[in-house]
BAFI-3210 file (N, C-alpha, C; in Angstrom, 3 decimals, decimal comma, padded with zeros to 6 digits):
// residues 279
n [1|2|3|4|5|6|7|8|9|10|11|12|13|14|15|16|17|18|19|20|21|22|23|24|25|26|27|28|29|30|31|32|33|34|35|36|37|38|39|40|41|42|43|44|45|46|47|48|49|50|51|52|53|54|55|56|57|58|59|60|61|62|63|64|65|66|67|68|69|70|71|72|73|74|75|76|77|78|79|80|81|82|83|84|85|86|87|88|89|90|91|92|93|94|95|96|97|98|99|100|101|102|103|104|105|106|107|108|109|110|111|112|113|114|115|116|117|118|119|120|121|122|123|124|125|126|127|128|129|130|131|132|133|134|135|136|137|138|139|140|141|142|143|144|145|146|147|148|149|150|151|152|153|154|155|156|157|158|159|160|161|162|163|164|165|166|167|168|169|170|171|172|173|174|175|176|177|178|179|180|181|182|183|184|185|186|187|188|189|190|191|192|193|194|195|196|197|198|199|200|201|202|203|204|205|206|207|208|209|210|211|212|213|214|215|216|217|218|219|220|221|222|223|224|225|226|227|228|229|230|231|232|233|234|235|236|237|238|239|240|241|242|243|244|245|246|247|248|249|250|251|252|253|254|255|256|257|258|259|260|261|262|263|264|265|266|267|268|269|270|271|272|273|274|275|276|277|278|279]
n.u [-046,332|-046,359|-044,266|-043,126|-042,333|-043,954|-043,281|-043,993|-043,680|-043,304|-044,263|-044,361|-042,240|-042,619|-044,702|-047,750|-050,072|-051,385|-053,105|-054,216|-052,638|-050,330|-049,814|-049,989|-046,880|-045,583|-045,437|-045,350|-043,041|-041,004|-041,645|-040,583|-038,004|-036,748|-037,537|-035,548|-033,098|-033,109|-034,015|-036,521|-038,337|-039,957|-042,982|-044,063|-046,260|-047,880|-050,023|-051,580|-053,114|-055,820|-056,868|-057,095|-058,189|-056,305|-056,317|-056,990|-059,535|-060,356|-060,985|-063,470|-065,053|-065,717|-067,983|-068,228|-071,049|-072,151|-070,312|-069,415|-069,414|-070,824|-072,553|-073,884|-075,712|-076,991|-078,538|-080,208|-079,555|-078,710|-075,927|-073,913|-072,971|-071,039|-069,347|-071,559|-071,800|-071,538|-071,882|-070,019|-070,622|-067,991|-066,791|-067,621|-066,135|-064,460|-061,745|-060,371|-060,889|-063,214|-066,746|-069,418|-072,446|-075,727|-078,535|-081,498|-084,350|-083,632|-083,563|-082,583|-079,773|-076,758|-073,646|-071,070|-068,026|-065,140|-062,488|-060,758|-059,346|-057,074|-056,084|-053,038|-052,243|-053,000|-055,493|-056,610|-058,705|-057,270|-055,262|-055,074|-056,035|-053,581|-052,510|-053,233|-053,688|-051,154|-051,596|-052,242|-051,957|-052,329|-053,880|-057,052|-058,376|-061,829|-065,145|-067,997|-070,591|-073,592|-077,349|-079,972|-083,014|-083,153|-081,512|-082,947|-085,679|-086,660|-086,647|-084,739|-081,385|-078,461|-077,265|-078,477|-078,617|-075,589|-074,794|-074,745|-073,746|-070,212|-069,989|-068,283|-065,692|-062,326|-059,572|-057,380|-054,854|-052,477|-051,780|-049,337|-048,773|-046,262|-046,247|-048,230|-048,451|-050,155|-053,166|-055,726|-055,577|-056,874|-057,437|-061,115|-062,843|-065,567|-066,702|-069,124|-070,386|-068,529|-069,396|-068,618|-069,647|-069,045|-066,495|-064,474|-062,518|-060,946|-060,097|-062,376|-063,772|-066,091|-065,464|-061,925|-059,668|-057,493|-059,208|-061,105|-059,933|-058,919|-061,948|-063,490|-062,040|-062,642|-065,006|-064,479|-062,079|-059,898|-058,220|-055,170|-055,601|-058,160|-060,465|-061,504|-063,803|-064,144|-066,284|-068,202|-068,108|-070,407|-072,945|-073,724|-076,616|-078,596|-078,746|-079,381|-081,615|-084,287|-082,885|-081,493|-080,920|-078,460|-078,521|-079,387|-078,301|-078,104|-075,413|-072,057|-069,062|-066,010|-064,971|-063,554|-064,264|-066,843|-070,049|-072,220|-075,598|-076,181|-076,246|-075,906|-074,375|-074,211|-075,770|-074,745|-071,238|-068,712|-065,547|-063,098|-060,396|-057,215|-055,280|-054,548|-054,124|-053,415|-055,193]
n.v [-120,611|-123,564|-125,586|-128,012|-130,918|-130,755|-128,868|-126,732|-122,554|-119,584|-116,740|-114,141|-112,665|-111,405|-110,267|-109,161|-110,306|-112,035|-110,807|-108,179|-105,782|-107,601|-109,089|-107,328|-105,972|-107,916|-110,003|-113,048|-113,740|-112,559|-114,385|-116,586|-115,979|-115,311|-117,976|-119,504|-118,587|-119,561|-117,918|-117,842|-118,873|-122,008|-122,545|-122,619|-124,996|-125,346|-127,111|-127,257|-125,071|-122,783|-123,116|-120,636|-119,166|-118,651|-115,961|-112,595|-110,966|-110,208|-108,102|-108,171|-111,558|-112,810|-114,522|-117,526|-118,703|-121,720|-122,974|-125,191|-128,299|-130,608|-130,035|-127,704|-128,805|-131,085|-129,656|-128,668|-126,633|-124,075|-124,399|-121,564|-118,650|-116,919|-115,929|-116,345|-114,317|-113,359|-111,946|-112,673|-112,278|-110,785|-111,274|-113,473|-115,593|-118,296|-120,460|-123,314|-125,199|-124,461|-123,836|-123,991|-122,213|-123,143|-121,064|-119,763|-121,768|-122,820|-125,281|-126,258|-125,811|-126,155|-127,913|-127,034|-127,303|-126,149|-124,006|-121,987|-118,735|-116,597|-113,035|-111,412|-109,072|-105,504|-105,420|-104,482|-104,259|-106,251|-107,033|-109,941|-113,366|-114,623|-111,923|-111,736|-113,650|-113,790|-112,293|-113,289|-114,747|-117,187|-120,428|-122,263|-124,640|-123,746|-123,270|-123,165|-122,584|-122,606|-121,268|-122,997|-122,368|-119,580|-118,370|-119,339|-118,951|-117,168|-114,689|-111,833|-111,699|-114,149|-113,630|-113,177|-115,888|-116,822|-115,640|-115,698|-115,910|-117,522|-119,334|-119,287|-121,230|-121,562|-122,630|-125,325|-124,364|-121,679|-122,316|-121,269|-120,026|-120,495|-123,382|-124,439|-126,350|-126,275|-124,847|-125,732|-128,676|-129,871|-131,938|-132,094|-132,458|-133,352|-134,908|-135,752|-136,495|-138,697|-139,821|-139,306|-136,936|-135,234|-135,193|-134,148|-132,479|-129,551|-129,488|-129,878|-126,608|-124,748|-122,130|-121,024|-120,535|-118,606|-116,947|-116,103|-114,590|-112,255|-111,985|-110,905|-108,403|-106,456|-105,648|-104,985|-103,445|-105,630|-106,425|-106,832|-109,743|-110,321|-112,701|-115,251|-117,335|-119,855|-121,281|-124,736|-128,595|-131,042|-133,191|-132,117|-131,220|-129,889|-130,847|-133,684|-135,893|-136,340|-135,794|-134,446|-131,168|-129,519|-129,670|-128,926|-130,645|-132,195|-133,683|-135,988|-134,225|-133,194|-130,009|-128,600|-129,222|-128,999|-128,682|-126,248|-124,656|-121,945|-123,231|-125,656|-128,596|-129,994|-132,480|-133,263|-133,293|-131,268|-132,455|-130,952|-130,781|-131,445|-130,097|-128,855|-130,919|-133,156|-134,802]
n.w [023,982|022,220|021,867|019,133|020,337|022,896|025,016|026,420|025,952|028,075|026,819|028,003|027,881|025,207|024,820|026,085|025,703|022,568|020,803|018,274|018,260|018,676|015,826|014,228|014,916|014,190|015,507|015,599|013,785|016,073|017,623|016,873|016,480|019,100|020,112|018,636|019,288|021,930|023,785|025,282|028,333|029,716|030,223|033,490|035,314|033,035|032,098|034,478|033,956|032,244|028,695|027,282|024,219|021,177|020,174|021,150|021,882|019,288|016,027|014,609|013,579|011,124|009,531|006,805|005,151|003,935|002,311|002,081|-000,445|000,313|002,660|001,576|000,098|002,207|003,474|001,881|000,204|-002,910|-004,680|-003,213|-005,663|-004,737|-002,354|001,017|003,577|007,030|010,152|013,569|016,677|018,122|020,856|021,210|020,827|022,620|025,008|023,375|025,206|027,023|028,731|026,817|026,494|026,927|025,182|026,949|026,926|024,414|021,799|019,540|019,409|017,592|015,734|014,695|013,102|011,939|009,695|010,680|010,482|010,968|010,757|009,742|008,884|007,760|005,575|002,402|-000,360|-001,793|-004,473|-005,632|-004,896|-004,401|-003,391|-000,978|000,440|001,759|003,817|006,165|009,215|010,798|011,460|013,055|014,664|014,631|016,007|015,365|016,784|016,389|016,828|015,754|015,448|015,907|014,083|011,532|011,745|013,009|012,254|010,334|010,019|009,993|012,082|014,200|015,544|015,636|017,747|020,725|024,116|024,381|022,053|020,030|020,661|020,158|018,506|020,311|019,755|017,806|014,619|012,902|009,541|008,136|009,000|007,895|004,971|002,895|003,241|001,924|002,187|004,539|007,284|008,969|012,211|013,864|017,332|019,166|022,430|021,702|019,468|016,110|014,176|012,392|009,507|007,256|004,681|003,857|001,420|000,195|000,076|-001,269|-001,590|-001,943|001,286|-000,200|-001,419|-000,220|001,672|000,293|-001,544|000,821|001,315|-000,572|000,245|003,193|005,406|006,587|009,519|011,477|013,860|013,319|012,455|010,287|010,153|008,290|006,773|007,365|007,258|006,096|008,074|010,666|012,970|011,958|009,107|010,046|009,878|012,704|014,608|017,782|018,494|021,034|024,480|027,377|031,030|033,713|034,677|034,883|034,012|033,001|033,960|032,439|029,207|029,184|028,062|028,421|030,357|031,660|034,815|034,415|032,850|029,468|027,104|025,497|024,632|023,053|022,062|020,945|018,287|018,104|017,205|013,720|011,116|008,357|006,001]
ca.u [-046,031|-046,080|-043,035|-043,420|-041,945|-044,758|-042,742|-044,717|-043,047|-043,805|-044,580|-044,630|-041,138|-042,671|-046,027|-048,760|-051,604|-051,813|-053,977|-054,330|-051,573|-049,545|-049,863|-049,577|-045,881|-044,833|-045,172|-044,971|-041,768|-040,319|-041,378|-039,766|-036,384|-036,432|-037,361|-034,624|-031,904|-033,028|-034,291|-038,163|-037,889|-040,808|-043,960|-044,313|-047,341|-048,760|-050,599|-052,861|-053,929|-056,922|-056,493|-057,752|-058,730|-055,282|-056,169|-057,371|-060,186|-060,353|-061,761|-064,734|-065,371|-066,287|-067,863|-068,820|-071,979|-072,501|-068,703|-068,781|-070,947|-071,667|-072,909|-075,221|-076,541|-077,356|-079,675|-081,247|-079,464|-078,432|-074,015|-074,106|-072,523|-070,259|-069,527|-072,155|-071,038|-072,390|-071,039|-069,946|-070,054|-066,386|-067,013|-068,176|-064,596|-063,772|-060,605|-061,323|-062,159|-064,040|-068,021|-070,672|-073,518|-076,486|-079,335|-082,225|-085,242|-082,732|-083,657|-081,536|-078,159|-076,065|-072,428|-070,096|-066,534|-064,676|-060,998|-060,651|-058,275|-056,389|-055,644|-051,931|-051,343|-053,875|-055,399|-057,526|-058,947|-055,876|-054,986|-055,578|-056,364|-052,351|-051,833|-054,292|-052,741|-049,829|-051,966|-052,867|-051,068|-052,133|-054,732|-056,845|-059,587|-063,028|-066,232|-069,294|-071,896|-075,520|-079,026|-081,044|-084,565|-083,132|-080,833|-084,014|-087,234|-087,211|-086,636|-083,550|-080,219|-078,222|-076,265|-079,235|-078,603|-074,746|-073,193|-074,972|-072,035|-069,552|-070,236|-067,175|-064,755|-061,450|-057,934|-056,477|-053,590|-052,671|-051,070|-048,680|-048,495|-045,258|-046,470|-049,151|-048,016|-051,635|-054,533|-057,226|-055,550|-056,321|-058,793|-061,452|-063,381|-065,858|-067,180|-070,140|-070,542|-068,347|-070,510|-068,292|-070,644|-068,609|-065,068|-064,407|-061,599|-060,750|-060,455|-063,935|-064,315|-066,653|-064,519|-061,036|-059,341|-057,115|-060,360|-061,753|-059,397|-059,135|-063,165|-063,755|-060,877|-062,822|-066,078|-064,309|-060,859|-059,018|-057,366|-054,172|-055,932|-059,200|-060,796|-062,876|-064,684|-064,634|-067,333|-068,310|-068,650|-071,580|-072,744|-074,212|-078,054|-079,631|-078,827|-079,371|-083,152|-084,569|-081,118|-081,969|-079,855|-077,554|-079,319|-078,680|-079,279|-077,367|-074,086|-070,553|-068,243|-065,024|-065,401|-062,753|-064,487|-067,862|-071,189|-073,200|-075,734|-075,647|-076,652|-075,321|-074,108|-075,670|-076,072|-073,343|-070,132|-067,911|-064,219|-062,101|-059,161|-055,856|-054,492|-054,736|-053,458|-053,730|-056,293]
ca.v [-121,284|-124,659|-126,750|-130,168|-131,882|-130,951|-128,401|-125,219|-121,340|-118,532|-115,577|-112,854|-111,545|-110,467|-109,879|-109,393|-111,279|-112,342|-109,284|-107,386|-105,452|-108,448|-109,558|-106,176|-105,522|-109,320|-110,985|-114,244|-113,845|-111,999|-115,416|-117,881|-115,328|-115,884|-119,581|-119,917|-118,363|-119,917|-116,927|-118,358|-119,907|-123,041|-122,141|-123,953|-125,764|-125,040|-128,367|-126,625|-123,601|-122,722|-123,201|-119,970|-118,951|-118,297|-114,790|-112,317|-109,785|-109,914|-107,111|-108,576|-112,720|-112,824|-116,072|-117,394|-119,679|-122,189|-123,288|-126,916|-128,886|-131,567|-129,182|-126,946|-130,676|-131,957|-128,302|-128,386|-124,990|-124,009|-123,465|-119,971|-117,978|-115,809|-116,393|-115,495|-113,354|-112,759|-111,431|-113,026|-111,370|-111,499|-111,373|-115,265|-116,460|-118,661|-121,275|-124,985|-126,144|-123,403|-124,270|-123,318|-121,898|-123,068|-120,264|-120,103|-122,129|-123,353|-126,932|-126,196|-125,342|-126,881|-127,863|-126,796|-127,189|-125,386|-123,913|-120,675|-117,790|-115,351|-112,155|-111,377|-107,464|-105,214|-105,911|-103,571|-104,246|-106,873|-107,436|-111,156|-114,062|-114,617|-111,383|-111,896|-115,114|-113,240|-111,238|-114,882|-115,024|-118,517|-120,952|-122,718|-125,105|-123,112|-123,933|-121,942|-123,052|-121,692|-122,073|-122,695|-121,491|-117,876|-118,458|-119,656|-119,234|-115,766|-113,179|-111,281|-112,295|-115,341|-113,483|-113,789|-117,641|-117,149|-114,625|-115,995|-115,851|-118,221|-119,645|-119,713|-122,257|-121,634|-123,250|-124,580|-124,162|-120,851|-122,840|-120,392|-120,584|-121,402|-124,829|-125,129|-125,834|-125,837|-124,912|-126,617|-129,917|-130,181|-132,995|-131,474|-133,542|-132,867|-135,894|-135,249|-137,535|-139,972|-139,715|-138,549|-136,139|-134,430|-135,443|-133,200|-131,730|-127,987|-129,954|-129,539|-125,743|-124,448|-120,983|-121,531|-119,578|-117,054|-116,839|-115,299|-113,413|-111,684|-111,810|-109,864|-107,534|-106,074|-105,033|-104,221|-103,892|-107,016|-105,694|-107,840|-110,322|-110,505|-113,720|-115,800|-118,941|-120,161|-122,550|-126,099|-129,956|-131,971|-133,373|-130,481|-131,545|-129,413|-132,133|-135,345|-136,358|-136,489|-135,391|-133,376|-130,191|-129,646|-129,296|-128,925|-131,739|-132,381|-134,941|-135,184|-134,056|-132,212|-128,566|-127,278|-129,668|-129,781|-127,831|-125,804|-123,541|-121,213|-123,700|-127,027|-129,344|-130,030|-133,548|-133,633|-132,753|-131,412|-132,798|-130,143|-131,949|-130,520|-129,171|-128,824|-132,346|-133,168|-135,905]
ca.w [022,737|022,190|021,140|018,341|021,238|023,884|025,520|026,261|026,351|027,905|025,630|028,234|027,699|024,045|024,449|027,076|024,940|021,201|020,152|017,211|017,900|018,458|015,168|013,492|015,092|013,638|016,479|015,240|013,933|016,863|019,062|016,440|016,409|020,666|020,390|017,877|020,217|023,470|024,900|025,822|029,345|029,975|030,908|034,540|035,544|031,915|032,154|035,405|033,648|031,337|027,580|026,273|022,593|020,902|019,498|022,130|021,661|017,519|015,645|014,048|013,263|009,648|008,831|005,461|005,103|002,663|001,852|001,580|-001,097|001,270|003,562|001,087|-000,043|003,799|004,028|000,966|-000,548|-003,828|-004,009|-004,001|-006,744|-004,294|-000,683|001,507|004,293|007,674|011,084|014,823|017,870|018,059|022,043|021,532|021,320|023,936|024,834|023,262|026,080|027,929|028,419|025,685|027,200|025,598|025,291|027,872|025,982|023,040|021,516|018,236|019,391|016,821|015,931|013,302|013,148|010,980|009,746|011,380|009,882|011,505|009,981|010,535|008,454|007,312|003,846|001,662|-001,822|-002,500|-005,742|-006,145|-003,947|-004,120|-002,175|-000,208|001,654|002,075|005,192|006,887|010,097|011,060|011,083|014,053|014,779|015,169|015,802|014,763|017,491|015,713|017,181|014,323|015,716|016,414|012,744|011,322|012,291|013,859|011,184|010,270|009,793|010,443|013,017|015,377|015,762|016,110|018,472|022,021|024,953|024,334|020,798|019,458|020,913|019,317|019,116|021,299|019,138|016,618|013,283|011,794|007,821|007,915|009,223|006,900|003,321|001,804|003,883|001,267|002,292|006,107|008,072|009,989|012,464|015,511|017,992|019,699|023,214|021,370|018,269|015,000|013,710|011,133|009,183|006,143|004,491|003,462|000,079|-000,354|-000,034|-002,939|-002,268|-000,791|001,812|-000,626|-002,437|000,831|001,788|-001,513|-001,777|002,081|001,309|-001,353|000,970|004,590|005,677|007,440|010,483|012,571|014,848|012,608|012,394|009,122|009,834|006,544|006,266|007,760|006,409|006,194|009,559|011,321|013,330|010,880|008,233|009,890|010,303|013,983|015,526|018,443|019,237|022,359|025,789|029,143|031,902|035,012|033,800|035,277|032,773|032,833|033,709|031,071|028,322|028,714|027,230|029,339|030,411|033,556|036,032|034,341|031,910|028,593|027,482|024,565|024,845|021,978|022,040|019,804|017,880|019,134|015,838|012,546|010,463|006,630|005,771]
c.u [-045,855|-045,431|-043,655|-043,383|-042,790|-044,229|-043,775|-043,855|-043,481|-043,752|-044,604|-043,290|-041,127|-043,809|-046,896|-050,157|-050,907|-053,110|-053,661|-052,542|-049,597|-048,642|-049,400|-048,154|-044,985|-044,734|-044,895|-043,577|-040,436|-040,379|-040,615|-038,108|-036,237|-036,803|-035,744|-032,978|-031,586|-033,234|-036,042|-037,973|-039,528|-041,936|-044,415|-046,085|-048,232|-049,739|-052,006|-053,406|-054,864|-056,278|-057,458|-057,850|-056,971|-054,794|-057,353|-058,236|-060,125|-061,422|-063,157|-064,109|-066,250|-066,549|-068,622|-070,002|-072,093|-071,602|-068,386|-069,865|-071,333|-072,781|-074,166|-076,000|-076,908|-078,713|-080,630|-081,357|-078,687|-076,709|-074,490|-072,863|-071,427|-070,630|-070,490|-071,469|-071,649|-071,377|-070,972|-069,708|-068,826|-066,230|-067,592|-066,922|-064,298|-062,493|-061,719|-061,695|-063,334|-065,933|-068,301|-071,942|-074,711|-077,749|-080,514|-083,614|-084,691|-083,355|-083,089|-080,069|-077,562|-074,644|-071,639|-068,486|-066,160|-062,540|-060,952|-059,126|-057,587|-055,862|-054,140|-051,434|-052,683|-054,109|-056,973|-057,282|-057,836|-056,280|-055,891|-055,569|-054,834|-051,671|-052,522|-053,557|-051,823|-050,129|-052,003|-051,520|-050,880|-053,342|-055,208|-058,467|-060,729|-064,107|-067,318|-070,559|-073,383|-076,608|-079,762|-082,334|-084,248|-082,505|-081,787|-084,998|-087,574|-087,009|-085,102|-082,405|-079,175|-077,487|-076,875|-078,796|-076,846|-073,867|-073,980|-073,959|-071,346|-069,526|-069,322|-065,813|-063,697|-059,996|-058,039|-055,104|-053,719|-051,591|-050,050|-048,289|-047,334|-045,195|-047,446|-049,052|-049,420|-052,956|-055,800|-056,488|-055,805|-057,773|-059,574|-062,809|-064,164|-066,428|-068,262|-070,937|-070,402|-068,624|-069,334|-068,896|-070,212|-067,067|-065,535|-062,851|-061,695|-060,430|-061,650|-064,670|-064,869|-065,672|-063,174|-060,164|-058,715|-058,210|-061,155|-061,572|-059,415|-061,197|-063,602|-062,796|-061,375|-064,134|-065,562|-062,695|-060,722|-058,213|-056,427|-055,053|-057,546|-059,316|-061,748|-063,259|-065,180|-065,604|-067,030|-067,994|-069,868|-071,614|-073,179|-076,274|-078,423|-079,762|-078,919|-080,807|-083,401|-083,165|-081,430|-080,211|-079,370|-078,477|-078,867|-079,341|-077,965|-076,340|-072,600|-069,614|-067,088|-065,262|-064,682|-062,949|-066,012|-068,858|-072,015|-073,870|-075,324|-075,497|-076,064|-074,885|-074,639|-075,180|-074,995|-072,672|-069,187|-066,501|-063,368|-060,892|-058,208|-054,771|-055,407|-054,112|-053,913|-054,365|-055,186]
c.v [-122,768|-125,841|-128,077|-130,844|-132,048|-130,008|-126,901|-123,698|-120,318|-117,240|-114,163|-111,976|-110,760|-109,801|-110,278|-110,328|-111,547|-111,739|-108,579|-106,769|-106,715|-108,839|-108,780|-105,753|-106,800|-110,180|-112,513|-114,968|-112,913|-113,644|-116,596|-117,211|-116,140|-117,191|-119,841|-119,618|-118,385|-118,827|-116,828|-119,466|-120,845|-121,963|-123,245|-124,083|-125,894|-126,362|-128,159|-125,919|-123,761|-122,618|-121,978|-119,512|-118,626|-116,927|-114,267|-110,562|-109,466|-108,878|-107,321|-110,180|-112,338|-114,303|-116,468|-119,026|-120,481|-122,737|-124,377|-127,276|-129,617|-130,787|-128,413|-128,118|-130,916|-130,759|-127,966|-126,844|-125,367|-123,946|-122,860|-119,436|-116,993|-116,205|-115,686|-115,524|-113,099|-112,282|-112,195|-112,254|-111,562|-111,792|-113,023|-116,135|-116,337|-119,701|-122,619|-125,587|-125,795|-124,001|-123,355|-123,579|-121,915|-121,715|-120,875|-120,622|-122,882|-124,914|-127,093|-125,824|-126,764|-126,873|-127,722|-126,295|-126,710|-124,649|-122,402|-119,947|-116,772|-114,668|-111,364|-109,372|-107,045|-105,143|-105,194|-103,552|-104,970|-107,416|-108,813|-111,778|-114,244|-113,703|-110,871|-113,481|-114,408|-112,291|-112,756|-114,959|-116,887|-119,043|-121,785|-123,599|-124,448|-123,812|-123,150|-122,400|-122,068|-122,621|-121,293|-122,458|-120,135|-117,392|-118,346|-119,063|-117,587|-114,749|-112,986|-111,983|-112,794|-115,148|-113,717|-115,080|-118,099|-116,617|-114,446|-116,184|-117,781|-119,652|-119,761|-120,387|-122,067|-121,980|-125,024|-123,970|-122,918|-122,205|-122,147|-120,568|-121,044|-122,714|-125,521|-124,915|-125,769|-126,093|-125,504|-128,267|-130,360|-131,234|-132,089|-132,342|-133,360|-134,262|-134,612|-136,318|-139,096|-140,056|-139,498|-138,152|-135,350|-134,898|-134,924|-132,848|-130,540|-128,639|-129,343|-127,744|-125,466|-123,089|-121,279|-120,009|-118,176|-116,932|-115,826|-114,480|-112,149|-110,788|-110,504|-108,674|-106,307|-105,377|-104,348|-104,497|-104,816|-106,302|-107,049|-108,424|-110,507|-111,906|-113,948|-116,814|-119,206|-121,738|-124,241|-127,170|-130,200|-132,582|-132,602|-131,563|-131,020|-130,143|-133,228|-134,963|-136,542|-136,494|-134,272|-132,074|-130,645|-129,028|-129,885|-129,825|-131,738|-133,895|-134,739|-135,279|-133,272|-130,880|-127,793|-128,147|-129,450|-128,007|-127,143|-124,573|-122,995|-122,294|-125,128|-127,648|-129,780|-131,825|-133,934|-132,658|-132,984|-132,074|-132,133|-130,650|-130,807|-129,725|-129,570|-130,264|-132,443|-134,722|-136,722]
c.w [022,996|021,237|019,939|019,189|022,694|025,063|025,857|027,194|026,808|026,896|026,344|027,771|026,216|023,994|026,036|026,693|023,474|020,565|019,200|017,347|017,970|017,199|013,746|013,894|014,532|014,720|016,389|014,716|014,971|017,921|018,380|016,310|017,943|020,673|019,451|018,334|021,456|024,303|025,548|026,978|029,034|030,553|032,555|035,028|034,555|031,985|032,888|034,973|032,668|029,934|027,273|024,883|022,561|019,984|020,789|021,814|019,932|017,333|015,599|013,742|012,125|009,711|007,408|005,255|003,845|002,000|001,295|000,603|-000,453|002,263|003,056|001,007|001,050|004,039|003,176|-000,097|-002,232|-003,601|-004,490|-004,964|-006,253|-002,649|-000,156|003,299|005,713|009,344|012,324|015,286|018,393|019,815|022,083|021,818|022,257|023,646|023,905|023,937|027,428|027,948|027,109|026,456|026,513|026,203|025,942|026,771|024,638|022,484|019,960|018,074|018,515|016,462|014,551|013,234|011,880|010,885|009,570|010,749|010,745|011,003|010,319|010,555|007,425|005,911|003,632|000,295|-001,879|-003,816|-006,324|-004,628|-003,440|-003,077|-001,036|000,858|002,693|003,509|006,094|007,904|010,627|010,363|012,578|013,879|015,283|015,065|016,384|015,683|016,990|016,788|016,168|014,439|015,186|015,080|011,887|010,559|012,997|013,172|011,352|009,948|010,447|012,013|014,323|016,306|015,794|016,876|019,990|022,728|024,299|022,893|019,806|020,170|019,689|019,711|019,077|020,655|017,855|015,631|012,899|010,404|007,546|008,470|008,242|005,486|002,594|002,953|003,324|001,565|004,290|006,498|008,451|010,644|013,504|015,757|018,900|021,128|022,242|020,060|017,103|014,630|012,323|010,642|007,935|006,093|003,402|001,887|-001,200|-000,478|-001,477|-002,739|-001,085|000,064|001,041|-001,443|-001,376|001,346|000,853|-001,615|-000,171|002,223|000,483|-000,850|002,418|004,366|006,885|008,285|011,446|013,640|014,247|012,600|011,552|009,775|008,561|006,103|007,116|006,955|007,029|007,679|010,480|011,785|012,439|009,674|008,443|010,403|011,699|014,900|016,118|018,414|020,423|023,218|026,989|029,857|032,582|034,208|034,656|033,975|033,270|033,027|032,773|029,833|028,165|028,416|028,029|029,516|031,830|034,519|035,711|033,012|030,773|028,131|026,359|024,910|024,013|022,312|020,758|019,466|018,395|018,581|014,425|012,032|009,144|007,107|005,744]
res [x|x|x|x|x|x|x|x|x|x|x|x|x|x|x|x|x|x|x|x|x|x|x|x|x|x|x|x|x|x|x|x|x|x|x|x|x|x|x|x|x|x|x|x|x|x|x|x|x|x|x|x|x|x|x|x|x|x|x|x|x|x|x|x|x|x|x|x|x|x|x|x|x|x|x|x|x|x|x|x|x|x|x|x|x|x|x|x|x|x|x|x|x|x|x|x|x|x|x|x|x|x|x|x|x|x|x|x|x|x|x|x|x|x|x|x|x|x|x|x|x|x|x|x|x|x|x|x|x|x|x|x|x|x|x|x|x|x|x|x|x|x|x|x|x|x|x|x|x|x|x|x|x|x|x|x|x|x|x|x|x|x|x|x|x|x|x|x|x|x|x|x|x|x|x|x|x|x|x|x|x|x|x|x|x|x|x|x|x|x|x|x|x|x|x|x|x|x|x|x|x|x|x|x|x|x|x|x|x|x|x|x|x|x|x|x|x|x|x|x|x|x|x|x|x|x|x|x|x|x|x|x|x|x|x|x|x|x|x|x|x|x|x|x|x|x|x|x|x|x|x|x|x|x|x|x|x|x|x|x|x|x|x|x|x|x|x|x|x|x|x|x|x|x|x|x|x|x|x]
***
């Protein structure tokens, strides 16, 4: 866990991971009871260790295409009439700053940041979008890495082009709703070797998170530790003119930041913001 003040806790004396069942026994408020009565010692050397994803092994990655108007506008789509819906290999979630492995032959891997959901208590057919929130354990910076050939250009559906290893970069940080008083007000921002490539805010969703919850509740059940990607901003290669994709080339970079395939480094390198923040 990690303190306002920069402090980081261990979590084993409640939990072995942040997994489904984590989330389903209340875990979140079992670690703010023990932070709140001094019973979470420091995590030591936390500084050396790997930042991994902050939800561990999720059911299914639901993500919803098409979310922002800037975004349908930059691609040349209609807003659709009802979220459209498609699936991640939930096995893609990695830490934020773990590589991304681009695919062998790729010249369209592309970048899309986004405001990632976490499903906290199981939800079937809910009522309204209102009690539909009310499942939302947190909230975290994701980012939807697609290659738009295989998305595309190759038949079938979109899922082709987004559930290659390591394709979802998520975190580093979970949010918990009780930090976030309105999830349609948050920044969201990716750099791209330096570049700003995307700044948006959850403002702009054409459907907003309890709208989604609510709306996917009503086709599958939401299970504890579930994950949405609810849509991008504008900014994405597939909307800027002669803007190559991500590709691999020999570079020194950071090994717990940078982009890569098997054998090496790719030639941009995302920088994931470090929380959530209001515009």
């Amino acid at each position: 866990m990690l303190h306002a003040g920069g402090t980081v806790f261990d979590l084993r004396s409640i939990t072995d991971d942040l997994d489904g069942a984590f989330f389903a026994r209340g875990g979140t408020a079992l670690v703010r009871e023990a932070h709140g009565v001094g019973a979470l010692a420091e995590l030591p050397d936390a500084m050396s260790l790997r930042v991994g994803a902050p939800i561990a092994r999720p059911g299914k990655v639901v993500c919803i295409g098409l979310n922002y108007r800037d975004h349908a506008a930059e691609t040349g789509a209609d807003l659709p009439a009802e979220p459209i819906v498609f699936l991640k290999d939930p096995m893609t979630l990695v830490g934020a700053y773990d590589e991304v492995r681009i695919p062998r032959g790729s010249t369209k891997t592309d970048w899309e940041v986004e405001l990632g959901v976490v499903i906290g208590s199981e939800v079937r057919y809910a009522a309204s979008p209102e009690e539909a929130i009310r499942h939302v354990a947190g909230y975290a910076v994701s980012h939807d890495v697609s290659e738009r050939e295989f998305q595309l250009e190759r038949g079938g559906q979109w899922g082709k082009g987004k559930s290659c290893e390591t394709f979802n970069p998520f975190g580093p940080t979970l949010v918990t709703v009780d930090e976030i008083e309105d999830p349609q007000a948050l920044a969201l921002r990716l750099v791209v070797n330096g570049v700003v490539r995307q700044e948006g805010t959850t403002a702009d969703m054409i459907f907003p998170v309890a709208h989604l919850v609510w709306y996917l509740s009503q086709f599958m059940v939401l299970y504890p530790g579930d994950v949405i990607n609810t849509g991008t901003p504008a900014g994405v290669a597939l909307g800027i003119p002669d803007t190559p994709g991500l590709a691999p080339r020999p570079a020194r970079a950071s090994p717990r930041r940078r982009l890569s395939d098997s054998h090496s480094p790719t030639r941009r390198r995302m920088n994931p913001p470090r929380s959530l923040r209001h515009p």
